[in-house]
Residue, then its C-alpha position, 0 to 999 in steps of 0.5 A: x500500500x502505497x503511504x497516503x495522508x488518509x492513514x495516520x501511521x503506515x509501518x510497512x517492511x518491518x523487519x527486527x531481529x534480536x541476535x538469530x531470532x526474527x521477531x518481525x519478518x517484513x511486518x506491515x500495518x496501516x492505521x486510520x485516522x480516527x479509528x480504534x485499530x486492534x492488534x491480535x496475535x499469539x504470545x510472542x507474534x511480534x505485537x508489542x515488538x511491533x509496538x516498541x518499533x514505532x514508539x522508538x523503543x526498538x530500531x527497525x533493521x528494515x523497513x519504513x514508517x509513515x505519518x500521515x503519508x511522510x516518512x519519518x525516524x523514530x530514533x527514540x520515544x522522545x521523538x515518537x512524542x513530538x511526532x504526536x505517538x503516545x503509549x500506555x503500557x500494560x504496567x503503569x509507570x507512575x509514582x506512587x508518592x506523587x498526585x495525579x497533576x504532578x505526574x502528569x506533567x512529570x517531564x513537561x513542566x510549565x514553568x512560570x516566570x520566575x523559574x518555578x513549577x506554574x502548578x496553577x496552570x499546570x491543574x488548569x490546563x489538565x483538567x481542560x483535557x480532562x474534562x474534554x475527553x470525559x477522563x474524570x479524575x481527582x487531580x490533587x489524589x496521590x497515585x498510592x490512594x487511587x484505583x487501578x482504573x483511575x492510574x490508567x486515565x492518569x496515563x491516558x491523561x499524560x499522552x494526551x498532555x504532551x499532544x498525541x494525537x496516536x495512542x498506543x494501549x498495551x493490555x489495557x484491560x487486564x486488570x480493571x473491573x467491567x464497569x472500568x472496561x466499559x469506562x474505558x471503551x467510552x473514553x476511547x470512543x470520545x478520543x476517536x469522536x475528537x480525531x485521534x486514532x487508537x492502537x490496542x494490543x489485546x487477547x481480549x477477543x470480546x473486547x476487541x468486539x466491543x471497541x475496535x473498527x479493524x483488526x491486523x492479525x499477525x503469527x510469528x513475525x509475520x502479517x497476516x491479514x487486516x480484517x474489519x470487525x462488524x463483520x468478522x465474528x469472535x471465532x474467525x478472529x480465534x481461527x486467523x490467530x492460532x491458525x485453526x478453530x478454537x472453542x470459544x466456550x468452555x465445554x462442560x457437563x454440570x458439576x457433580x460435588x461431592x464432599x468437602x476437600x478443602x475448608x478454610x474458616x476464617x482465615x485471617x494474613x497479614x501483609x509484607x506491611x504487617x496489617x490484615x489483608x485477608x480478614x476473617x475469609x471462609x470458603x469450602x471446595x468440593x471433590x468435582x467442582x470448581x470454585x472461582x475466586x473473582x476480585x481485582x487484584x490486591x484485595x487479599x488475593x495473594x496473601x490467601x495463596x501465600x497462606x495456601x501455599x505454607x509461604x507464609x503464617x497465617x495469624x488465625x483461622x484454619x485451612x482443613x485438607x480432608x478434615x485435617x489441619x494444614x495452616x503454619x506448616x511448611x511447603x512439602x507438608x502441604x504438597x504431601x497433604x494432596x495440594x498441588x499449585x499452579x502459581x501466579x507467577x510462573x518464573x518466580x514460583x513456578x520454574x527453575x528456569x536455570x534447570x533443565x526442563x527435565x528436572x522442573x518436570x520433577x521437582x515436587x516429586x524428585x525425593x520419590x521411587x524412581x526418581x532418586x533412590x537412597x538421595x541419588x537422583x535417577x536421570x533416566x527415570x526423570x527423563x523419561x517422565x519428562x519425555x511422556x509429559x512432554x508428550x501428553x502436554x504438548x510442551x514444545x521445548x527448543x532443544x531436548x529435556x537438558x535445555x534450560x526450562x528459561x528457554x520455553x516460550x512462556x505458553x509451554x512454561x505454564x503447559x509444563x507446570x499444569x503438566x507436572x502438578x496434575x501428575x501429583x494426582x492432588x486432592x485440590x489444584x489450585x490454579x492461580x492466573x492460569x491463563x495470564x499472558x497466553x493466546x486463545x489457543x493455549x488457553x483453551x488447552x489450559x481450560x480443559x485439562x482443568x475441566x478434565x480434572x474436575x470431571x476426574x472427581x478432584x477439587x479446583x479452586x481458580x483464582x483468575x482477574x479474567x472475569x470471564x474466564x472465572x464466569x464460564x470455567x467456575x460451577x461456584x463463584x466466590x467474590x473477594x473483596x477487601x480480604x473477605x468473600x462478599x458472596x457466592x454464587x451458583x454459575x448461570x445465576x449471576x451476570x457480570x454487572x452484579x459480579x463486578x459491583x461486589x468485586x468493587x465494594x458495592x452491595x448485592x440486592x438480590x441477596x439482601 
């Protein structure tokens, strides 16, 4: 396509390279002006590398970018932002300790004439932005006393402040709430209405549904097509990602619980600050449900898991495994008790990434016949578990078995640790952001094998920040907020507004 004023960036060849690895094969994308524009691909297609070339972030080894059909070089961000290109990435980068107007102008101050920050002005001329595009906000509140969603207009609101007239929005509906999302997407439509022109990097197929007039899809480095989204429904949009068809619905016959595997009451953790994040939380799963925990992120999530998982004492309350007390033990008593963990993170709790993959293959079961026999490890016994796992998971390392587990791409990391804890053949799996980072494809294998375990008569608890994801794959759903279960709910009998109003604090009517 030829570079024309019509389109507000035009990328066309992109070619990047990190060593022998090409991370962009000749990529192109050409953006409207005054149209939302997603970009979908696997994990590791080159979105964000694509991103990170056009914000200057990275170079290009080859290709062109056009603005408004002339070309340009974008050596650095600080050029992309005098070029009118703004970006908002996935982890916000603001100061916690500062206000909200302090951060906004953080590099851009308007200084008066003698020599000092005009914060007077600096407030007026924000809140006018503000204002304009329906970002309402609290300009004198520190970031630290702020929702996660509010942070996110501080960042759209700093973009806006030094004259982008194209933003760039990395994942940036992964931790906010329904009612943030719909906010959200009413605020980029406003930016549209006004000239702007919007880039959103996104898994999100139902959001990519709600917000966006075309969609480029790429794989592996390379473009695939550029589609417009009326007309193209979520599953074509899932086939032109991974390259086949994907169920998009979890597919699950209703749950048959039994009794009562794991039982917590009221639990009460502290956090690394030494006050109670979970506060007197109480929750029960059964043999053959699923349970999910639906909550935004730090309302005592983390400090419920570290309690789960023996990192950390609790201060009161019980954790019961079959009726038998686990709380204030360590680590291996919990494993031995029939708990097994898909942690939150996988690289700091989940791998070794330094060990090959076959020795994370075994890690929670290396002390064990055939492994290790009198404290000397049995390699052939663990290669061949790891073969067989590799096998059954579909997990697709670079190398063989000795390549380090840091080499995995992050999907076949996450496939290898569901692997080797569903191999423990555990009373309870706790499955924690199972799914966090992964395309449609592998979440849809992560989803079954969940599925598949539950159908096996074990206990699931979820824990997930994909609403979506706790709605379609939970039989029970707990809401959490504040440290505390708000309310519980039977799958089918609860909608996404009610759900996302607890999450945020309000109060439930139905079950009042």
């Amino acid at each position: 396509m030829e570079p024309s004023k019509e389109y507000v960036v035009q990328m066309h060849g992109i070619t990047k390279r990190f060593g022998s690895f090409c991370a962009l094969n000749e990529m192109n994308l050409d953006v409207k002006s005054g149209t939302i524009h997603s970009l979908l691909g696997e994990n590791g297609a080159g979105k964000s590398t694509l991103m990170n070339v056009l914000y200057g972030l990275y170079q290009a080894d080859e290709g062109e970018i056009f603005l408004k059909g002339e070309k340009v070089e974008v050596k650095n961000p600080s050029d992309a932002i005098k070029l009118g290109i703004g970006m908002v990435h996935q982890h916000f980068m603001l100061l916690e300790k500062f206000t909200v107007v302090q951060n906004i102008i953080l590099g851009d101050e308007c200084i008066s004439h003698l020599g000092m920050v005009d914060m007077k002005k600096a407030r007026k001329d924000v809140m006018e932005i503000a204002n304009k595009y329906g970002l309402h906000i609290d300009p004198d509140a520190k970031i630290s006393d702020i929702t996660v969603g509010m942070q996110q207009k501080v960042e759209i609101l700093k973009a806006l402040y030094r004259g982008a007239e194209l933003l760039i929005l990395d994942e940036p509906t992964a931790v906010l709430t329904p009612q943030e999302i719909q906010e959200l997407i009413k605020i980029m439509k406003n930016l549209i209405d006004s000239g702007k022109a919007i880039i959103i990097i996104t898994h999100k197929l139902k959001e990519i549904k709600a917000a966006s007039d075309i969609c480029t899809i790429v794989c592996r480095g390379k473009y695939i097509d550029t589609v417009d989204v009326k007309s193209t429904t979520e599953s074509e949009l899932a086939a032109l990602m991974v390259g086949h068809d994907v169920n998009l619905v979890v597919d699950k016959s209703p749950a048959e619980p039994k009794e009562t595997i794991l039982e917590i009451e009221n639990l009460v953790v502290e956090n690394e600050k030494k006050m109670d994040a979970v506060k007197g939380l109480s929750l029960n799963v059964r043999k053959g449900e699923i349970v999910g925990i639906a909550g935004i992120d730090g309302n005592g999530q983390k400090e419920l898991m570290d309690a789960l998982s023996g990192f950390i004492k609790a201060k009161s309350g019980t954790i019961k495994i079959n009726g038998k007390e686990i709380q204030n033990t360590t680590p291996r008593n919990i494993i031995d008790s029939g708990i097994s963990i898909i942690p939150e993170d996988r690289h700091k709790r989940g791998l070794v990434l330094e060990f090959g993959v076959f020795e994370n293959a075994v890690l929670n079961k290396y002390r064990k016949m055939p492994y290790s026999k009198k404290g000397i490890l049995n390699q052939k016994a663990m290669e061949q578990f790891t073969n067989e796992l590799i096998q059954e998971c579909d997990v697709r390392p670079a190398g063989c078995t000795y390549d380090h587990a840091g080499n995995l791409s992050g999907g076949n990391q996450q496939k290898l640790i569901i692997g080797r804890e569903v191999s423990n053949n555990p009373e309870l799996l706790i499955a924690v952001q199972p799914t966090r980072g992964l395309d449609v494809g592998a979440i849809e294998s992560v989803h079954k094998t969940l599925v598949r375990e539950r159908d096996k008569g074990k206990a699931i608890l979820l824990i997930s920040f994909e609403l979506d994801e706790v709605m379609n794959l939970s039989d029970t759903i707990a809401v959490i907020y504040d440290g505390k279960i708000q309310d519980t709910f039977l799958q089918g009998t609860v909608d996404e507004n009610t759900l996302g109003l607890l999450m945020a604090g309000g109060r439930n009517h139905v079950h009042e």
